[in-house]
N, CA and C atoms as a LAMMPS dump frame, in Angstrom:
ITEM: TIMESTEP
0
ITEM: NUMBER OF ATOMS
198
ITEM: BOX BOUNDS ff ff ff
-5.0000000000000000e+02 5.0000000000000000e+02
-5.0000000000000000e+02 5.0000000000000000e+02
-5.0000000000000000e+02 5.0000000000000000e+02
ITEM: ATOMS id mol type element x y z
1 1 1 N -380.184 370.258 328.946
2 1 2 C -380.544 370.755 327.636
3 1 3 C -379.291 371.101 326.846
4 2 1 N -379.515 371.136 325.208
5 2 2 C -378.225 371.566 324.812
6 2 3 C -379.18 371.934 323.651
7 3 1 N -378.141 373.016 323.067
8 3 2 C -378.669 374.102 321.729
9 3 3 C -378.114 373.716 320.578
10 4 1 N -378.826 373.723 319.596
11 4 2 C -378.789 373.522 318.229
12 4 3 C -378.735 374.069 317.278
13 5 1 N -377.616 374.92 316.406
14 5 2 C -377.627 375.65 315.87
15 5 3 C -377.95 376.903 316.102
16 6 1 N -378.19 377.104 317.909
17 6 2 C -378.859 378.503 318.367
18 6 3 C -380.513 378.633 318.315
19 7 1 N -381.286 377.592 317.958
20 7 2 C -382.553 377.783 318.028
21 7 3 C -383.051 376.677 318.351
22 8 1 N -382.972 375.47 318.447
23 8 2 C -383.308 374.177 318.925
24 8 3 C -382.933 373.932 320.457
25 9 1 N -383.385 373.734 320.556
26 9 2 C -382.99 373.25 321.983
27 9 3 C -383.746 371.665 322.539
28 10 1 N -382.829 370.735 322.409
29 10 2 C -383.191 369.326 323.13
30 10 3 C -382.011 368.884 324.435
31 11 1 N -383.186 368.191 325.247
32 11 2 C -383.382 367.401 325.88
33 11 3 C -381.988 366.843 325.888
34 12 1 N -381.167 366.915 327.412
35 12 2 C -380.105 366.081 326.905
36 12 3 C -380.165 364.854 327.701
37 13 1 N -378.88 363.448 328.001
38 13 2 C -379.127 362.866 328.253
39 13 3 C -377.791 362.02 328.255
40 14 1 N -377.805 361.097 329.45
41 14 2 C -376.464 360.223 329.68
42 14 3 C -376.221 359.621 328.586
43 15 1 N -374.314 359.74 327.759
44 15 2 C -374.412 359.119 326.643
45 15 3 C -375.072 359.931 325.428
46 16 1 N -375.588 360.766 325.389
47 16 2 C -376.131 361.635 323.968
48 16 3 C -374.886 361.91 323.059
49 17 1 N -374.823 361.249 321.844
50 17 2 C -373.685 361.34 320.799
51 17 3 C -374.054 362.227 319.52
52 18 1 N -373.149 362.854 319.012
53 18 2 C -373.052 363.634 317.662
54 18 3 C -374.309 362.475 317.083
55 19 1 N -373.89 361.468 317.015
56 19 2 C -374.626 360.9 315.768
57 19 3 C -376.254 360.714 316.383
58 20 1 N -376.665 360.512 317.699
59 20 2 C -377.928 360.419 317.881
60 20 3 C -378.804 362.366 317.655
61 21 1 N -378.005 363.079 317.677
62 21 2 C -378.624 364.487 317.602
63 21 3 C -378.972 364.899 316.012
64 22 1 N -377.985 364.26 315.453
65 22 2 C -378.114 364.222 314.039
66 22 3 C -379.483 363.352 313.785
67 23 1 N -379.395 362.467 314.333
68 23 2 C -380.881 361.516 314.156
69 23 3 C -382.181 362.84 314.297
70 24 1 N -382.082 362.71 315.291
71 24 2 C -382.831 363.332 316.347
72 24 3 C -383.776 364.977 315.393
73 25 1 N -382.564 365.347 314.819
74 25 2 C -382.714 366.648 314.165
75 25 3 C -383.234 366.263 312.552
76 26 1 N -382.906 365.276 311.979
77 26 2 C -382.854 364.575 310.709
78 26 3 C -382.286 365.218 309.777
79 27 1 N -380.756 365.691 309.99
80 27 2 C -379.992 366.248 309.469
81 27 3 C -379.579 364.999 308.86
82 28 1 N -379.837 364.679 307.338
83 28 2 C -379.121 363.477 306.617
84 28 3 C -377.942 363.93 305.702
85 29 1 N -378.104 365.349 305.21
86 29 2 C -376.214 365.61 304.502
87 29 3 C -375.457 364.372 304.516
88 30 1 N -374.772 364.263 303.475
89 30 2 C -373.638 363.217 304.004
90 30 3 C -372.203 364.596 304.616
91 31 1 N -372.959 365.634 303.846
92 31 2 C -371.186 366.831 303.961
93 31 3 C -371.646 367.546 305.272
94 32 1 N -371.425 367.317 306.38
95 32 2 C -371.626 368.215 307.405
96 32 3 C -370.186 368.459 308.626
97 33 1 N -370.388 369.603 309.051
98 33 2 C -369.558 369.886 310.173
99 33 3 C -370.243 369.951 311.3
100 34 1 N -369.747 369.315 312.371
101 34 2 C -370.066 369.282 313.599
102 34 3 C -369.421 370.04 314.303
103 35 1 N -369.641 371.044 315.436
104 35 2 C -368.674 371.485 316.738
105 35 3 C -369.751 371.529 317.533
106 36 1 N -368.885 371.104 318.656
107 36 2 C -369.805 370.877 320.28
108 36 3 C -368.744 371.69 320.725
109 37 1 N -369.373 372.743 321.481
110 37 2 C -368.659 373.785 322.378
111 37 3 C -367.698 374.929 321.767
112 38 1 N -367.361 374.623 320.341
113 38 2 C -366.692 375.409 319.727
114 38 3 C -365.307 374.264 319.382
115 39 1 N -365.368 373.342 319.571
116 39 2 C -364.502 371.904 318.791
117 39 3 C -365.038 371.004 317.897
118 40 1 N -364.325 370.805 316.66
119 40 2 C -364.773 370.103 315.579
120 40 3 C -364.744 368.947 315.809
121 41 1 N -365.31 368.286 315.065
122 41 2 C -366.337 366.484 315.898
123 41 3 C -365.841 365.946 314.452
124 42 1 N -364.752 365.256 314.655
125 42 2 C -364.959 364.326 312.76
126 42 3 C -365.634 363.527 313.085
127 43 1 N -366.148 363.145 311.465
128 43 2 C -367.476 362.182 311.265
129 43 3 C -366.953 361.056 311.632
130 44 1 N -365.832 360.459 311.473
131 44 2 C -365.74 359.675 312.218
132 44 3 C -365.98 358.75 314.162
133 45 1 N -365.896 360.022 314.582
134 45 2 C -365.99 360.453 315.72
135 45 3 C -367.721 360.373 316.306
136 46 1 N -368.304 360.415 315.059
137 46 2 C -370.338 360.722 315.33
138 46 3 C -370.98 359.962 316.608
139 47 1 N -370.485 358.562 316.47
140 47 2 C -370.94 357.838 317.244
141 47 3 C -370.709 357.564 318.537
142 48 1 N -368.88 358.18 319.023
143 48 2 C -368.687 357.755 320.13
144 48 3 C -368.512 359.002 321.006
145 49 1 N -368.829 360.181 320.269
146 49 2 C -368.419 361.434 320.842
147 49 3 C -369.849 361.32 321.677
148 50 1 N -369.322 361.67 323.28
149 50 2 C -370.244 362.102 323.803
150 50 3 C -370.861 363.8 324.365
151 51 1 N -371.622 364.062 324.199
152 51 2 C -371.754 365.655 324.135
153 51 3 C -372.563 366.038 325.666
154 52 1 N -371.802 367.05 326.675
155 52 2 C -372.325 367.314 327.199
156 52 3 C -373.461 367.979 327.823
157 53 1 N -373.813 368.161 328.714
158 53 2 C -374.876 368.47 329.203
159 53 3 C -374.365 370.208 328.927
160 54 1 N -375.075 371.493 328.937
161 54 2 C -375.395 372.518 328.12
162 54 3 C -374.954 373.076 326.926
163 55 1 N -374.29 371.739 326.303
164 55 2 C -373.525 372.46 325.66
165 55 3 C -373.977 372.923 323.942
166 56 1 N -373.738 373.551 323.235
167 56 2 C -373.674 374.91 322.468
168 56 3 C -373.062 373.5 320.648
169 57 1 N -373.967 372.901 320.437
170 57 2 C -374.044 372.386 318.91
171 57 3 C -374.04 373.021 317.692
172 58 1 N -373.229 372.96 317.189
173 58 2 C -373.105 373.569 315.627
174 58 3 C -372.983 372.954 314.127
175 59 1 N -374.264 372.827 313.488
176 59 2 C -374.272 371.512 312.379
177 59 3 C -374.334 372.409 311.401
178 60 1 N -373.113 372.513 310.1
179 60 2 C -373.27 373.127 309.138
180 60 3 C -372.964 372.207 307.846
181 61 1 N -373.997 372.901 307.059
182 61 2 C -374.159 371.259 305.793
183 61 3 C -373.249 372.377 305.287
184 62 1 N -372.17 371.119 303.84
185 62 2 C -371.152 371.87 303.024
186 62 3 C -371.545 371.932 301.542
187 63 1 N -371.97 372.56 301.505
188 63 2 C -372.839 373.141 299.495
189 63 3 C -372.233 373.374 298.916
190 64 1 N -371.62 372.604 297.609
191 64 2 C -370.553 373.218 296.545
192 64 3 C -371.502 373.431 295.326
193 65 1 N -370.806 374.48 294.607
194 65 2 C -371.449 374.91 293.523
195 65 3 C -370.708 375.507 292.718
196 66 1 N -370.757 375.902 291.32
197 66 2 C -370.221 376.14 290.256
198 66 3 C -370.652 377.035 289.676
């Protein structure tokens, strides 16, 4: 299992990447921050980062305003 923002909790799985949890959650932002474990995930990174088994997800969308 691994946690989501502190209240989700899914199912983990051999191979589970930033970018399939994002699916998964239907977090579509294009502006988001990722950290798995307390390390930042560039978006670049979405697809091949693999995220371990208990580990502690943090998805924060970036809202600008005026």
């Amino acid at each position: 299992m691994i946690t989501v923002n502190r209240r989700h909790r899914l199912e983990w799985r051999a191979g589970l990447t930033v970018r399939e949890v994002l699916r998964v959650m239907r977090y579509t932002y294009t502006h988001l921050v990722v950290r798995v474990n307390g390390e930042v995930v560039e978006d670049k990174r979405y697809d091949t980062y693999h995220i371990p088994d208990e580990s502690d997800v943090r998805v924060i969308h970036l809202i600008a305003g005026g």
